[in-house]
C-alpha positions in Angstrom: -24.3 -200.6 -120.6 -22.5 -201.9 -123.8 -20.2 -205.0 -123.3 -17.8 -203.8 -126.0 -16.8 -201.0 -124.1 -14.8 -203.1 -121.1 -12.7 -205.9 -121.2 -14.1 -209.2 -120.5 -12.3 -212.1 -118.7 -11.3 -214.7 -121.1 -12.4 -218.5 -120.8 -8.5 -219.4 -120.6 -8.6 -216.6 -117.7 -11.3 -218.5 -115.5 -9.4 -221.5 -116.0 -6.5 -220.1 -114.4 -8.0 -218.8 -111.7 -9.3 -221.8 -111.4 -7.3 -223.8 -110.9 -5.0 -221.9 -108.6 -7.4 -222.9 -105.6 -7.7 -219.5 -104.9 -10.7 -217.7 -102.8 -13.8 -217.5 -104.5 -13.9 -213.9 -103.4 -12.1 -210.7 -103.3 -12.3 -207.6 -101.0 -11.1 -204.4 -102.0 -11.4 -201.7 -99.1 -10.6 -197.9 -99.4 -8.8 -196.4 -96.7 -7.4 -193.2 -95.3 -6.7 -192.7 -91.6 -10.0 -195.3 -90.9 -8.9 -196.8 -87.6 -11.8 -196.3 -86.5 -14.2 -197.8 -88.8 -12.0 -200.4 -90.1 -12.4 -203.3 -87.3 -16.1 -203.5 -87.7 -15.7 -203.2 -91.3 -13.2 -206.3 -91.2 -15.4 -208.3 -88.9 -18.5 -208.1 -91.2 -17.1 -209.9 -93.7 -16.5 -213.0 -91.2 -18.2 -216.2 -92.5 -17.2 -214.8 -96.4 -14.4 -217.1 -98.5 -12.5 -214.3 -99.0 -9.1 -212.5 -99.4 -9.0 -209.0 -98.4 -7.0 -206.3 -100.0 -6.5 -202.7 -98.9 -5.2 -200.0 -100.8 -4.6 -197.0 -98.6 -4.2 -193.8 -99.1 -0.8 -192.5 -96.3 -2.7 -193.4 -93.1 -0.8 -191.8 -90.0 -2.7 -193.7 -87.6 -3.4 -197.7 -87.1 -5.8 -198.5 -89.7 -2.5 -200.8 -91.6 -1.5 -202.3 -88.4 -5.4 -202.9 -88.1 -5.6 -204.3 -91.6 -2.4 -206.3 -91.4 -3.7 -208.2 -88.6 -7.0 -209.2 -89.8 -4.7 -210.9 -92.8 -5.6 -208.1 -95.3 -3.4 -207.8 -97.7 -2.1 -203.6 -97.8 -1.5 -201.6 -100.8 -0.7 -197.8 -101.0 -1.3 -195.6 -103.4 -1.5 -191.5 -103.4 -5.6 -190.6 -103.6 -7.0 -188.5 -106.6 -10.2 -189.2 -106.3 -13.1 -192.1 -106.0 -12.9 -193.3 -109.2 -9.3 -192.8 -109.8 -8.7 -195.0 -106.8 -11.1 -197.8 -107.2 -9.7 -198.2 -110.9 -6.6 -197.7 -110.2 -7.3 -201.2 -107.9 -9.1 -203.1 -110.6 -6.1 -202.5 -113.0 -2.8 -202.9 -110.3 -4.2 -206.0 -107.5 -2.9 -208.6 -107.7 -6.4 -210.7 -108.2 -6.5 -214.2 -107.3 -10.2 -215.1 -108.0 -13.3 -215.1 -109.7 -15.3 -212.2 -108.2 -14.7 -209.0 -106.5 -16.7 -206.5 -104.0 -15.9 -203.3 -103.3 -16.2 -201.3 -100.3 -15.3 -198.1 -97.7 -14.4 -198.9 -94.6 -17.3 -197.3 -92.9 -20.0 -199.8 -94.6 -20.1 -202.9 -92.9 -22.1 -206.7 -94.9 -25.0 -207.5 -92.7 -25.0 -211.2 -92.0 -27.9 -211.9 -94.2 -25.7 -210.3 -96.7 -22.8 -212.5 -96.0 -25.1 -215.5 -96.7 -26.6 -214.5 -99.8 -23.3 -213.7 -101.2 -22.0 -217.4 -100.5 -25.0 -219.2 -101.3 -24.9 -216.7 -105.0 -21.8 -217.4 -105.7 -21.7 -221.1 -104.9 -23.2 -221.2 -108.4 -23.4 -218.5 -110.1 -25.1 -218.1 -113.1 -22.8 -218.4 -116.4 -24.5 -215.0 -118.1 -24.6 -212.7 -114.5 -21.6 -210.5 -114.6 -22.4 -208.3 -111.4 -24.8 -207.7 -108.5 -26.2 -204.6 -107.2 -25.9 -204.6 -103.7 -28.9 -202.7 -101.5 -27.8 -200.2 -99.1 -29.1 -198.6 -96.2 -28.1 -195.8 -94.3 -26.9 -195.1 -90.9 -26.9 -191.6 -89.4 -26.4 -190.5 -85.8 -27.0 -194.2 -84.8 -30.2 -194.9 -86.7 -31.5 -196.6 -90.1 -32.4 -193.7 -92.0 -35.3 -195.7 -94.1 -38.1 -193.0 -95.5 -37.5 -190.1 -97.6 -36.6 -192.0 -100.7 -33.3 -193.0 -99.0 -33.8 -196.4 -98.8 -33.2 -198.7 -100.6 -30.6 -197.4 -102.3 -28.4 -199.5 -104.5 -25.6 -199.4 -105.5 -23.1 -202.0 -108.2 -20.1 -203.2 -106.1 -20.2 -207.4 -106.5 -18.8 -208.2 -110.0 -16.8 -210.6 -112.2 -13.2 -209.3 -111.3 -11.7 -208.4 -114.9 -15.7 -206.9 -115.5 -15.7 -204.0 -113.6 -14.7 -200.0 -114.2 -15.6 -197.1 -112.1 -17.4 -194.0 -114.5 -15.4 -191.1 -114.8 -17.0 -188.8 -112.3 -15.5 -186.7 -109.9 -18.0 -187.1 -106.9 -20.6 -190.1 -106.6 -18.9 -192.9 -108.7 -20.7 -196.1 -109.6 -19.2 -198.9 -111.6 -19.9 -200.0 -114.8 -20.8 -204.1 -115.8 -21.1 -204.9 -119.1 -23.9 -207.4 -119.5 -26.5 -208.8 -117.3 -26.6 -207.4 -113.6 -28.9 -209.2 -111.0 -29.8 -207.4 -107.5 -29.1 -209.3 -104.1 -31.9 -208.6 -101.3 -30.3 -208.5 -98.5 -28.5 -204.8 -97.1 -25.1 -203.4 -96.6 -25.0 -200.8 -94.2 -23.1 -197.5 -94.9 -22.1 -196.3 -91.4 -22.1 -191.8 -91.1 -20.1 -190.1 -88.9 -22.1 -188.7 -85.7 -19.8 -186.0 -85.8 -21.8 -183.3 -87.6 -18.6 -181.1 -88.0 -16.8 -184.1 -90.0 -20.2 -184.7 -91.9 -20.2 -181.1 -92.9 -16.7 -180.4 -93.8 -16.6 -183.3 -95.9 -20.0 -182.4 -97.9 -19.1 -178.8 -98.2 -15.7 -180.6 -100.4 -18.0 -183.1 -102.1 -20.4 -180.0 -103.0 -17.2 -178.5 -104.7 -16.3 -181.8 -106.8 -20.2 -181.7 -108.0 -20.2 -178.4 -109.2 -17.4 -179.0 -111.0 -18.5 -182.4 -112.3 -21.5 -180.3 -113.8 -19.7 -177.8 -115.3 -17.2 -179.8 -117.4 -17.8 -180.9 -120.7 -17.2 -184.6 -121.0 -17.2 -186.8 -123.6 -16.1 -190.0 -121.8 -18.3 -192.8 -122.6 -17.3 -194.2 -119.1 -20.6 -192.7 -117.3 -24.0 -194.2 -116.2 -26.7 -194.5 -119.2 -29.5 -192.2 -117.5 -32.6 -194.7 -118.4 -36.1 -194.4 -116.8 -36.2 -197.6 -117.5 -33.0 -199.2 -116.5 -31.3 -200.3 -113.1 -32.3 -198.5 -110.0 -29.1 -196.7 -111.1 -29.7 -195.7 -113.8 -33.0 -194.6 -113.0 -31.5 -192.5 -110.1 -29.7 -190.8 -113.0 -31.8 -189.9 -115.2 -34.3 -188.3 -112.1 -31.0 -185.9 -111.5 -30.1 -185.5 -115.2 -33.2 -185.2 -116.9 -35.6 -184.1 -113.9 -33.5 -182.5 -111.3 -30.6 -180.5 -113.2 -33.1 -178.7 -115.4 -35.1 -177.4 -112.6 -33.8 -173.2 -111.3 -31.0 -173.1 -109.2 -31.8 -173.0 -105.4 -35.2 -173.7 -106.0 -34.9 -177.1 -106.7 -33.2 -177.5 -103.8 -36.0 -176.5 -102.0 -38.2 -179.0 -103.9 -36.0 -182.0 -103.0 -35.9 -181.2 -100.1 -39.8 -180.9 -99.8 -40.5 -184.0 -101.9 -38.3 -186.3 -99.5 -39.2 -184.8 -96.5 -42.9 -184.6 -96.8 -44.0 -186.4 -100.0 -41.7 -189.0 -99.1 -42.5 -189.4 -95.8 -39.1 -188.7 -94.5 -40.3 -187.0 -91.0 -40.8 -190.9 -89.8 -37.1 -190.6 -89.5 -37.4 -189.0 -86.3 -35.0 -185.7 -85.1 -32.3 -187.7 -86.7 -33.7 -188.1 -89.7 -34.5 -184.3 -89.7 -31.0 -183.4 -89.6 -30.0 -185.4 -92.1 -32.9 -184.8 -94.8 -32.4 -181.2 -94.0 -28.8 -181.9 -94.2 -28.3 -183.8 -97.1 -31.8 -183.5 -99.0 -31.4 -179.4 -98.8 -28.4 -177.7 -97.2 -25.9 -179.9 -99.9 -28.0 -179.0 -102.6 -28.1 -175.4 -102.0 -24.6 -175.5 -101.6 -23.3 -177.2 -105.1 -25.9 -174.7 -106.3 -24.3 -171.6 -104.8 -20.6 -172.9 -105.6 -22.5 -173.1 -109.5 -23.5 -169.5 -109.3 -20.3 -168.5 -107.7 -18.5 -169.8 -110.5 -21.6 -168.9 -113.5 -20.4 -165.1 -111.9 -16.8 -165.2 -111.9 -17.1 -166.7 -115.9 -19.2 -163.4 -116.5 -16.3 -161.6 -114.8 -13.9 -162.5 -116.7 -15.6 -162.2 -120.1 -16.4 -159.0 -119.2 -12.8 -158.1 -118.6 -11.5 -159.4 -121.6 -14.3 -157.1 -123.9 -12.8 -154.3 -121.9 
């Protein structure tokens, strides 16, 4: 990650902020119709110096009432898209502080968590410019943990005026310019038990990642695939440089395989059955047919137009 590509907080910034007294920490929190989730999202972040701040989405049911009376500050704003959202929050809150995490109001701090962000940012050190938080995830009700699912990590704890979300249509990270430590303790991203909900909203996301691979882009706002680099960057370059250039369909059928059995992920129980099968294989198969559905209606149309 270059520095020169993002804009960096100025010392005369700091001071400010400073000296206003303000919370050490912010919390942004994505939101669309999240009554349910958002109470036990809110009460993680109990025992945090914090000032909340929600940017939502037109929720019909209570999730703002919700927010409004955990003292979260509400903002709305019509949803595009992941990154679109989470940048269009770095560059329109009105930030008060030093720092700022980032979550979805279905992932919830653990209390070990909680602590090590405190203590870390009691003192934090002058060159760290962001924190990789580690994530594990919950499905039906249990801590999906084999598989090569966990731990998965993911940038979200950063210098406020540090951080931009890459321009990417479906599974967004942020960018930090600079160094970037990695906390130990877990976040926990909670998924629906409702398999209906689970699948309707993969079968969208499988849309958004076949279009993702299909268009050219030349923004440089994107994760540096690196063997070498961050877990995330690591993560990328296995689905850029490994994954991607495998035959359609059949790699699916190789992730799957490689998670489920290489990876152990059939210590996961019936639970974790469904959801490497799930996510590890039915997904996959899925952005890949959407990809040949699309590779076909291109020939199509070529075809037409020579006609």
């Amino acid at each position: 990650m270059k520095a020169e590509k993002f804009p960096s907080t100025t010392e005369a910034d700091d001071r400010k902020q400073t000296q206003t007294g303000a919370d050490r920490l912010s919390v942004v929190i994505l939101t669309y119709n999240e009554q349910a989730n958002l109470p036990a999202c809110l009460e993680s972040l109990k025992g945090l110096d914090c000032e909340i701040l929600l940017v939502d989405s037109g929720s019909t049911d209570a999730t703002i009432e919700i927010a409004r009376r955990a003292g979260a500050t509400v903002f709305t704003h019509p949803f595009e898209n992941y990154a679109a959202q989470r940048n269009w929050a770095q560059k329109n809150l009105p930030f008060h502080t030093n720092w700022v995490l980032h979550l979805d109001a279905d992932e919830r701090l653990t209390p070990a968590l909680v602590k090590e962000i405190t203590r870390v940012l009691k003192a934090p050190p002058d060159a760290m410019n962001g924190f990789l938080l580690r994530k594990r995830t919950i499905f039906m009700g249990r801590w999906i943990r084999h598989g090569g699912h966990y731990p998965s990590y993911h940038l979200r704890l950063f210098r406020t005026d540090h951080g931009i979300c890459e321009d990417r249509l479906y599974d967004q990270h942020f960018l930090v310019p600079g160094k970037v430590g990695l906390l130990k303790s877990d976040y926990s991203d909670i998924i629906t038990s409702d398999l209906t909900i689970w699948t309707l909203r993969h079968a969208r996301w499988a849309e958004l990642e076949s279009q993702e691979i299909m268009r050219p882009s030349n923004s440089h706002l994107r994760v540096s695939p690196d063997p070498l680099g961050t877990p995330v960057e690591r993560r990328r370059w296995m689905r850029t440089g490994v994954y991607l250039r495998l035959p359609l369909f059949v790699r699916a059928f190789l992730y799957w395989f490689y998670r489920y059995f290489i990876r152990v992920g059939f210590l996961d129980g019936k639970e974790g059955l469904i959801f490497h099968f799930l996510q590890g294989f039915w997904y996959r198969f899925l952005i890949d047919a959407k990809l040949y559905e699309a590779q076909q209606r291109i020939s199509r149309q070529t075809a037409e137009k020579r006609e």
